[in-house]
C-alpha positions as CSV (number, residue, x, y, z in Angstrom):
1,X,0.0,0.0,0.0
2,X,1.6,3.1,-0.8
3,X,2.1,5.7,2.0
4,X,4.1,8.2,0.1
5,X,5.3,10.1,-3.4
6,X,9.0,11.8,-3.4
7,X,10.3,9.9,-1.9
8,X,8.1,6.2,-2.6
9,X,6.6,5.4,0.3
10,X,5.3,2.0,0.8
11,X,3.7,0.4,4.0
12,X,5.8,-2.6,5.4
13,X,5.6,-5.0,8.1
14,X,3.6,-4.2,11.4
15,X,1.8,-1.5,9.8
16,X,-2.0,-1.1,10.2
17,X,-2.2,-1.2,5.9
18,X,-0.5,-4.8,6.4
19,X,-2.7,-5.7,8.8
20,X,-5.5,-5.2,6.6
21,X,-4.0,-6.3,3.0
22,X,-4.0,-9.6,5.2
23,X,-7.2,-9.0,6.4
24,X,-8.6,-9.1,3.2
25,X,-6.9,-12.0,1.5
26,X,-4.1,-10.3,0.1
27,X,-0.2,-10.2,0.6
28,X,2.1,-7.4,1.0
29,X,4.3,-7.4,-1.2
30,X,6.7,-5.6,1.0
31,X,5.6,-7.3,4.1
32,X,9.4,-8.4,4.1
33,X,10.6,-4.6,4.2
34,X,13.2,-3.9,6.7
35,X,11.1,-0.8,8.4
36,X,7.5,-0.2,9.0
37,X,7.3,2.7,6.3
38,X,9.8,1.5,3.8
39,X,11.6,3.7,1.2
40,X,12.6,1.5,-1.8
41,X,14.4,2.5,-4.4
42,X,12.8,3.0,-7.8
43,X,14.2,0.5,-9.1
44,X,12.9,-1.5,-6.1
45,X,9.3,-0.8,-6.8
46,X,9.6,-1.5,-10.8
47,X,11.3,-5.3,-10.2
48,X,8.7,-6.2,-7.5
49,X,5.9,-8.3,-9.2
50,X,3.5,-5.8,-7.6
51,X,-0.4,-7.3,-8.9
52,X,-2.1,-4.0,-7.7
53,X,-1.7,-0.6,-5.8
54,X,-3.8,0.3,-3.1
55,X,-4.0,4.4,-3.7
56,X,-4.9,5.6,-0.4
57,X,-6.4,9.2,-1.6
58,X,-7.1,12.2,0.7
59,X,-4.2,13.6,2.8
60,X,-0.4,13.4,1.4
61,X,-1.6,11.2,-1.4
62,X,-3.4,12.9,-4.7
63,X,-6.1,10.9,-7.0
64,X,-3.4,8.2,-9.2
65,X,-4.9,10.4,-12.2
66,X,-3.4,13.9,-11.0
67,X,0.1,12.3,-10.3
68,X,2.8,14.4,-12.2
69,X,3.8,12.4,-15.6
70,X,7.2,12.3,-14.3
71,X,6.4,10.4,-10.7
72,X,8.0,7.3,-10.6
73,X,5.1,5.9,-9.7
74,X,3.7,6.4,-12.9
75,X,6.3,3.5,-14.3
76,X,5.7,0.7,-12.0
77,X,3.7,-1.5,-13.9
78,X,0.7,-2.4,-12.1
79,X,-0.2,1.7,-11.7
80,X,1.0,1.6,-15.7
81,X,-1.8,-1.0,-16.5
82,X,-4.1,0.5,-14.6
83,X,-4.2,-2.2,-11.8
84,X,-5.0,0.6,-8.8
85,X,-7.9,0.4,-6.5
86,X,-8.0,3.7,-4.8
87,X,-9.0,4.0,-1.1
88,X,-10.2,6.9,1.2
89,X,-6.6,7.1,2.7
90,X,-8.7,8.0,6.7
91,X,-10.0,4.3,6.4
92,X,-6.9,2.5,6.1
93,X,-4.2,5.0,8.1
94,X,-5.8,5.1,11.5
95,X,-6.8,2.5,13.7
96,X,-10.2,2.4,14.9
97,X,-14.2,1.0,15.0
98,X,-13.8,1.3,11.0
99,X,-10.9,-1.3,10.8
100,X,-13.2,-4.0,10.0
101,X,-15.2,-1.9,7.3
102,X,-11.3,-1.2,6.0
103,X,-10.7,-5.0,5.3
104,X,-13.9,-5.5,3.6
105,X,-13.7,-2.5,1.5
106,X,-10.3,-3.7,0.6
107,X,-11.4,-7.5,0.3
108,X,-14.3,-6.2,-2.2
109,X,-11.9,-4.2,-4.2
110,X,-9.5,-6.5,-4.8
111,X,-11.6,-9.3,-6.0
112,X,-14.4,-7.3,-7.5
113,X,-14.0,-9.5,-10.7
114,X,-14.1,-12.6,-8.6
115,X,-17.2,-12.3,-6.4
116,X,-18.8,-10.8,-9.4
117,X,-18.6,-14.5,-11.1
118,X,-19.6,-15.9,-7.1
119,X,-22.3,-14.2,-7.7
120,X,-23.5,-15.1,-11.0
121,X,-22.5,-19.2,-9.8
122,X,-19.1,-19.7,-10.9
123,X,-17.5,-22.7,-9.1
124,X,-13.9,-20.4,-9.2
């Protein structure tokens, strides 16, 4: 989940955005960072096989569409191909009675496509 923009900013291990990537089903893919709020390199954030970004939007953290074109964000390819699912950045940056609402908001999210088909009585 990204946490910052100059420098990148990702959330690592033992934050509350790890917490509920698990939560919902999914894996950090920096849950092996060496700090809580981890700074990789660019070059970092382009080799990662990164599936999707969660875009927490509202404080530090513009709408992915009014990112300047030279952010390095811009070139990691999940945010490239569109693969962002953008989050109300108060629901999933402070602890509280919401953290629950957070993982199922996440969890619907990032398996839209899938619980779409559920729904309809796929056997995925």
């Amino acid at each position: 989940m990204v946490a910052g923009l100059e420098p990148p900013v990702v959330a690592g291990p033992g934050t509350l955005p790890d917490d509920l990537l698990a939560l919902a089903g999914a894996r950090n893919v920096f849950c092996d960072a060496p700090s809580p709020w981890f700074r990789p390199a660019t070059e970092t954030l382009y080799a990662r096989r990164i599936d999707r970004v969660i875009w927490p939007v509202g404080g530090d953290l513009p709408p992915i569409d009014e990112l300047p074109r030279d952010s390095p964000w811009l070139r990691v390819p999940a945010v490239r191909d569109g693969r962002v699912v953008e989050v109300d950045a108060d629901l999933v940056h402070e602890a509280g009675p919401h953290v629950a609402e957070a993982a199922l908001r996440i969890f619907r999210l990032l398996h839209a496509d899938s619980s779409a088909s559920l729904s309809k009585g796929s056997t995925r």
